[in-house]
N, C-alpha and C positions, 0 to 999 in steps of 0.2 A: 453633416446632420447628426450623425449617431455620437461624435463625440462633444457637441456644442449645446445640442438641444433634447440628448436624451441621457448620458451619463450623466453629463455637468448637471443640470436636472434630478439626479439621484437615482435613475432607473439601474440597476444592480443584479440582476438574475441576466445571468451570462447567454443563459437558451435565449432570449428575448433578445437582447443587443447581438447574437448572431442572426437571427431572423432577418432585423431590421438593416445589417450590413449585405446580406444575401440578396436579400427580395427588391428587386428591381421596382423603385416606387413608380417611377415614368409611366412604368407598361399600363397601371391604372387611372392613369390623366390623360384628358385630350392633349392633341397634339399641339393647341391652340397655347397650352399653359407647360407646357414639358418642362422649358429652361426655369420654371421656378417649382417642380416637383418637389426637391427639398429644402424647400423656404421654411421656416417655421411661422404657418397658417393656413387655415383650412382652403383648397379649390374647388371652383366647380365643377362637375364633374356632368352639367345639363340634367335637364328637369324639376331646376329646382332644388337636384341637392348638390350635397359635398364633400370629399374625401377632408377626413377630420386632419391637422394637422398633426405630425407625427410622433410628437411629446405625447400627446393626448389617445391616441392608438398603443403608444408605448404602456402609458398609465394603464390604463384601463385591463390592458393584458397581464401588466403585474399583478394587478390588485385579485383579477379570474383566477390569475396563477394555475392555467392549462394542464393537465400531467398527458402523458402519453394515451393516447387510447378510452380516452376520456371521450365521451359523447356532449357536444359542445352547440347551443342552439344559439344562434347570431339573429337578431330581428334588426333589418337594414342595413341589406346587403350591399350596396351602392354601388362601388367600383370593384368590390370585392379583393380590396387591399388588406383588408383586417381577416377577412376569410382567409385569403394566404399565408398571415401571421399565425392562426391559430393551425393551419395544414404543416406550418413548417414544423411547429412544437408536436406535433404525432397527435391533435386530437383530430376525433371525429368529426367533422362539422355539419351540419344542418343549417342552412340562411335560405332567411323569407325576405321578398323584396315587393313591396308592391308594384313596384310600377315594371312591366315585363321589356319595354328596352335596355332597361339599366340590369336589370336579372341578364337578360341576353348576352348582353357584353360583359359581364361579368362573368359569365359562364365559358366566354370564349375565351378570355384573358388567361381564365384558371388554368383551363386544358389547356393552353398554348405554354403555360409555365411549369406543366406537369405537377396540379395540386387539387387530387379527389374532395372537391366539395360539393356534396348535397344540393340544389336551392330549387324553391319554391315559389312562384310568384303568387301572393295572396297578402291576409291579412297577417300583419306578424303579431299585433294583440292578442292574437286567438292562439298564438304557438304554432305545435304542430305534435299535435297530440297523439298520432297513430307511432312516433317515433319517442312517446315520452316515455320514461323521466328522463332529462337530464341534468349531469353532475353539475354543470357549467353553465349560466344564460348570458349574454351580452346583448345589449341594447343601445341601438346607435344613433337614438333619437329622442328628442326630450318629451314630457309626460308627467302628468299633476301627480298620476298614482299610480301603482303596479298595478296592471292589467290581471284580473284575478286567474287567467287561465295559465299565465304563465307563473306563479305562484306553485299553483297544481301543479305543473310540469316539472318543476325543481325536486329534484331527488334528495331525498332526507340526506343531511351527509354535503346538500349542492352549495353552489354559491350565485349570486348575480349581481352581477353590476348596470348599474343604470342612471343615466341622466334623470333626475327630479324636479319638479319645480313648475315654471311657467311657461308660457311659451317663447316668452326675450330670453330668460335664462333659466340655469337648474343647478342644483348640486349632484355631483357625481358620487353615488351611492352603494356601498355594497350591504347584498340581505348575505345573510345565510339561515339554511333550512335546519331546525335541530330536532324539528318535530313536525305532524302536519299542521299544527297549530301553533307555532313555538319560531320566534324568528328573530334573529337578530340584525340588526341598523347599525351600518359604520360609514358617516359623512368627509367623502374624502377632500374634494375641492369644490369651487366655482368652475363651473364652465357653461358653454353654450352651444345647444344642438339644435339642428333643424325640430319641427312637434311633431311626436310619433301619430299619428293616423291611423283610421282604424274606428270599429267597435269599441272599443275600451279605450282607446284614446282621442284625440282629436279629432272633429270632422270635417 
C-alpha cells in the first residue's frame, strides 16, 4: 500500500509515510472487509459511510501538513483512521461525528491502539467552538461551501482542507486563514465524499 499507492503517488514527508506504515489500517474496518484494508478504495465502514481510501487520507494530511502540538479539529470522524494519522504526527486532535455508534467505535479502536483523541458526537458544521481556534481543520465530507463557523474557528496563521463541490463529487480544497477577513483558495484535486450533514451543510 505505502509504496504503490502513496509514494509512487508523490506523498514525500517521511512523518506521513511513517504513520501510514505504523498504523494498523484493518483495526478500522469491519471484519466483513479486512482482507481488502489496503486495496486502494474507499470501504464501508456501516451507516452509510466510509473509510476514505488511503492515497486520499495520505493527500489530504500533506496538504494540513500537521506539526506537533498543533490543535487539530477533524469533522467526520468515521472509523477514526485519519484521527490516528494525525495522533501519530503529535497533533492535538478534536473529531466530531454525527452519528454516536460510529464515534463509539472509534473511540474504542483509538484507546485500544493507544492514541488520545478528543471526539464529539454532534454536528460537525457548527465546529466545536468551546475548543477554538484551531491551527489545522480537516473535513471528511463533501459540501457546496465552507460552513461559516468553521471559518471562525481557524486560527489566523490556520489552514483547512476540505472536499467542495456537489454532492456526486467535489474538489479537494485548501483555505488558509491570513486574516479574519482575508483567505486564501488552493484547488488541489477531484475527488468524492460521502455530503457533509448538518446545519450548514446537507440535510
Amino acid at each position: 500500500m505505502v509504496e504503490e499507492q502513496i509514494i509512487a503517488r508523490g506523498i514525500k514527508d517521511e512523518r506521513i509515510i511513517s504513520a501510514f506504515l505504523e498504523i494498523p489500517r484493518e483495526e478500522f474496518i469491519p471484519c466483513e472487509f479486512r482482507d481488502l484494508a489496503y486495496r486502494d478504495f474507499p470501504l464501508s465502514i456501516g451507516c452509510g459511510q466510509t473509510i476514505s481510501q488511503p492515497y486520499m487520507v495520505a493527500l489530504m494530511t500533506e496538504v494540513l501538513s500537521p506539526l506537533p502540538g498543533e490543535k487539530i479539529l477533524e469533522v467526520g470522524t468515521g472509523s477514526g483512521y485519519q484521527s490516528a494519522i494525525l495522533a501519530y504526527l503529535g497533533a492535538k486532535v478534536f473529531t466530531i461525528e454525527r452519528i454516536s455508534e460510529l464515534a463509539k467505535k472509534a473511540q474504542e479502536t483509538l484507546a485500544r491502539l493507544g492514541y488520545y483523541v478528543r471526539i464529539r458526537v454532534g454536528d460537525g458544521t457548527l465546529g466545536w467552538k468551546e475548543e477554538a481556534p484551531f491551527t489545522g481543520i480537516i473535513v471528511t465530507a463533501g459540501v457546496d461551501k465552507i460552513p461559516p463557523p468553521l471559518m471562525e474557528q481557524l486560527a489566523i496563521g490556520g489552514r483547512m482542507v476540505i472536499p467542495l463541490g456537489g454532492r456526486l463529487s467535489q474538489v479537494l480544497t485548501k483555505i488558509e486563514k491570513f486574516a479574519e477577513s482575508n483567505f486564501g483558495k488552493e484547488e488541489i484535486c477531484s475527488c468524492i465524499f460521502v455530503p457533509l450533514l448538518g446545519k450548514y451543510g446537507y440535510s
